[in-house]
DOVOMAR-493333 format. One record per residue (C-alpha): residue number from 1; x, y, z. Coordinates in steps of 0.05 Angstrom, whole numbers. Each point is the difference from the previous one (the first is absolute). Layout:
! DOVOMAR-493333
  kollum      xx      yy      zz
     NUM       X       Y       Z
...
END
This chain:
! DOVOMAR-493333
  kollum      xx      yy      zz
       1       0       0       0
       2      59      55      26
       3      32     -15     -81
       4     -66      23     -28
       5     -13      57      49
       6      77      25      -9
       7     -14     -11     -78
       8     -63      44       5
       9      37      55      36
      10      58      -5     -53
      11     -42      20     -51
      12     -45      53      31
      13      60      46      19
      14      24     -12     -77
      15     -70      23     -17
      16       6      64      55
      17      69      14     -28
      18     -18      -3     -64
      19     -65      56      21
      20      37      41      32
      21      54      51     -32
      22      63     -10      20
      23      17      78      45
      24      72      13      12
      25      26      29      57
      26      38      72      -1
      27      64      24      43
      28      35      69       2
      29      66      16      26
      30      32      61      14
      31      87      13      26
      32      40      50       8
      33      62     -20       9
      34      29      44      62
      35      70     -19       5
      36      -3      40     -77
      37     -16      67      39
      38      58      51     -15
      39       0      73      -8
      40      50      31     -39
      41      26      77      11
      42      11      61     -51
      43      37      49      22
      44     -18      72     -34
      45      45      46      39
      46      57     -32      22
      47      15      53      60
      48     -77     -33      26
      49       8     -73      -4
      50     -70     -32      -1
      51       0     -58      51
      52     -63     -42      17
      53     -10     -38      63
      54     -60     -41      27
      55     -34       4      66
      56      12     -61      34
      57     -55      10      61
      58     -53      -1     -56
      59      19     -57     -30
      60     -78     -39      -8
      61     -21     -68     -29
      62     -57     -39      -8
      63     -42     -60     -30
      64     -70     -11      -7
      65     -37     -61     -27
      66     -81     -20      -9
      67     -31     -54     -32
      68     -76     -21     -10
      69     -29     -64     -29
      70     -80      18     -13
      71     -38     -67       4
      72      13     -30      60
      73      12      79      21
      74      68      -1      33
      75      55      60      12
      76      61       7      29
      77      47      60       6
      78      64      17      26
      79      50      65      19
      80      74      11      24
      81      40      60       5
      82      67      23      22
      83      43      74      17
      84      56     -20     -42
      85      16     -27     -75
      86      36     -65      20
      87     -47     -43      48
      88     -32     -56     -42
      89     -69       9      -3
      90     -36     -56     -38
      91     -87     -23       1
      92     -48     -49     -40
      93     -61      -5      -1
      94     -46     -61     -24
      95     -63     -19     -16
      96     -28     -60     -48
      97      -2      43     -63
      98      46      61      25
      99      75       4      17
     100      37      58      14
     101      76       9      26
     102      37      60       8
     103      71      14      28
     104      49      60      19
     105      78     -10       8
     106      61      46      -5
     107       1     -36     -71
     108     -68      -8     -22
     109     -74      29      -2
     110     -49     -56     -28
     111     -74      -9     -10
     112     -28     -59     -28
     113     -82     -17      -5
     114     -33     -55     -33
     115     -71     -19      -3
     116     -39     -63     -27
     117     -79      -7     -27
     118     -36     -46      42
     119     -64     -26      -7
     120     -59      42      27
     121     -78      -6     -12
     122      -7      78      12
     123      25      42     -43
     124      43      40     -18
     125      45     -15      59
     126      77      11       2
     127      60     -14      30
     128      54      55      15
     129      63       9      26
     130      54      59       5
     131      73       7      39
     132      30      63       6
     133      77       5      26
     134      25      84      18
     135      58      42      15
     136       4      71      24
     137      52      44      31
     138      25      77       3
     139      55      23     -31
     140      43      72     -10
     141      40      35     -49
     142      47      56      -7
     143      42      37     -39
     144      -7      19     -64
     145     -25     -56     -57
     146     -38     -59     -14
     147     -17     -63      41
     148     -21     -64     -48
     149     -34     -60      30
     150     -11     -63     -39
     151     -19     -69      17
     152     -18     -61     -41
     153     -77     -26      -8
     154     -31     -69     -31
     155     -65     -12     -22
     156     -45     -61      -7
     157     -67     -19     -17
     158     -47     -65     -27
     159     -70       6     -31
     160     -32       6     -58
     161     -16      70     -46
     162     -65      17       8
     163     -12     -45      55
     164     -29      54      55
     165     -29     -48      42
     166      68     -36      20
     167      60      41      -7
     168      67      20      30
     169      27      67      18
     170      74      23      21
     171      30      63      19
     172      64      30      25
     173       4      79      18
     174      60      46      25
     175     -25      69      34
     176      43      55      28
     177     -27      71      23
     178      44      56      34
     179      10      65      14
     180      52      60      11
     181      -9      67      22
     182     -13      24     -73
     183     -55     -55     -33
     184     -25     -64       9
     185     -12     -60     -45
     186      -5     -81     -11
     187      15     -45     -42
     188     -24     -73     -20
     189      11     -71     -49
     190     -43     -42      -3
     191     -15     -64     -45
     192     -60     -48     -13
     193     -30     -58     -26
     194     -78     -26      -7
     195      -3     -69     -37
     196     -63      24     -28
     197      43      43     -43
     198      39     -47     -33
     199       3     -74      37
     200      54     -27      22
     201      55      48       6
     202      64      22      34
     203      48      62       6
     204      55      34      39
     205      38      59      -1
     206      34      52      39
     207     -34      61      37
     208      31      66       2
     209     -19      70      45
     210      38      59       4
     211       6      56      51
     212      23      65     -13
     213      38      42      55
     214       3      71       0
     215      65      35      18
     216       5      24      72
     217     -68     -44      21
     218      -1     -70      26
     219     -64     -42     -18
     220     -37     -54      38
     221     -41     -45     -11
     222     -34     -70      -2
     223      21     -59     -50
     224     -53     -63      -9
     225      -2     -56     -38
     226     -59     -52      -6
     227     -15     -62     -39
     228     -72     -35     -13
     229     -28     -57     -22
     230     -77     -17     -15
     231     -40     -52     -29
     232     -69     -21      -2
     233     -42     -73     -26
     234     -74      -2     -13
     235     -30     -74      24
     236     -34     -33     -55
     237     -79     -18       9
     238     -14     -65     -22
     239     -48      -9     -64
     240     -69     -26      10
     241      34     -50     -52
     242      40     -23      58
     243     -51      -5      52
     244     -26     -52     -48
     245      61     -40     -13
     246      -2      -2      83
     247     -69     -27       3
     248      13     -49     -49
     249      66     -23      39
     250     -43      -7      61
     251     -45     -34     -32
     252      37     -54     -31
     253      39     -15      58
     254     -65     -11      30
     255     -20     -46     -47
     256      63     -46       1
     257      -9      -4      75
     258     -75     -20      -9
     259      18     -49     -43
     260      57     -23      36
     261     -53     -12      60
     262     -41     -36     -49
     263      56     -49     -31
END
């Protein structure tokens, strides 16, 4: 009886694949690599050297992560920080149909989310998850001439284009504003990637911000960097198709244990 009820259920799920389209999951990444982070001096009057110098006691990190599988409805979420740039700071967080990880070092800021469709009979559900990793601290510069920052970035994303329903998203940002006694100002990079866009796709490069200081001032003022990663799943609804194929399943194992009963 068991090799006819095994053989039954063998060929219903081929029949519920075979209903059902085949969904993909979607991930996003985002790095910038912070061991990269320079900044590079230009002197315009040499009798007023510029020099640059960061503000250790502002030194701030953190990580955040969330995840949320719709159907069963479950969430989880977690945080770290630290006052420096070197303590490792590193959270997940998982669901059944979410993952996200994200991680700060004196080497590396990394996001990473993934989500998965699930099966759901309310719709439209999804599944999301996002990581973000940060870096902030103050900084000051003097004499006269320019003060250029640069750090590398990478980029990555899965998905389909045109696929707005499940699709990954990745970002990485610099930001600097400051001031002196004469003006203030800011500066920014950023980069992105949405698989809707284009599918799967990848990129890296190198971010660049330059401050200007006047002669006779000294300008302060607040450097950031940030990475973030995103990604979202819709759960499939089965077809009324399917319900069928699962009635008729039921039904014929029903059948061979009736007539099993009977033999």
């Amino acid at each position: 009886m068991f090799r006819h009820i095994f053989l039954t259920l063998a060929v219903i799920a081929g029949l519920l694949a075979a209903s059902s389209p085949a969904q993909a999951g979607v991930m996003a990444s985002a790095d910038i690599d912070w061991s990269s982070l320079t900044w590079s001096l230009i002197n315009l009057d040499p009798n007023d050297p510029v020099s640059f110098s960061w503000d250790a006691g502002s030194e701030y990190g953190s990580v955040s992560v969330f995840a949320e599988t719709a159907d069963p409805f479950v969430q989880n979420s977690d945080f770290a920080e630290a006052f420096d740039w070197t303590t490792l700071l590193s959270r997940s967080a998982v669901t059944a149909q979410a993952q996200s990880d994200a991680s700060r070092s004196d080497l590396l800021l990394s996001a990473v989310a993934s989500s998965q469709p699930g099966i759901s009979a309310a719709a439209p559900n999804y599944n999301y998850a996002n990581a973000d990793a940060y870096n902030t601290a103050g900084f000051t510069v003097s004499g006269h001439g320019i003060v250029l920052l640069t750090v590398d970035w990478a980029l990555s994303v899965t998905g389909l284009a045109g696929d707005f329903a499940n699709l990954s998203y990745a970002s990485a940002n610099i930001y600097a504003d400051y001031q002196n006694a004469f003006a203030t100002g800011s500066g920014s990079s950023n980069a992105w990637l949405q698989s809707s866009d284009a599918g799967d796709n990848a990129t890296s490069g190198t971010f660049s911000l330059a401050i200007v200081n006047l002669p006779g001032t000294t300008t302060t003022g607040s450097f950031s960097a940030d990475v973030y990663a995103f990604s979202q799943a819709q759960n499939l609804v089965p077809e009324p198709s399917t319900f069928a194929l699962t009635g008729l399943g039921v039904g014929l194992m029903g059948l061979l244990v009736f007539r099993r009963r009977r033999a």
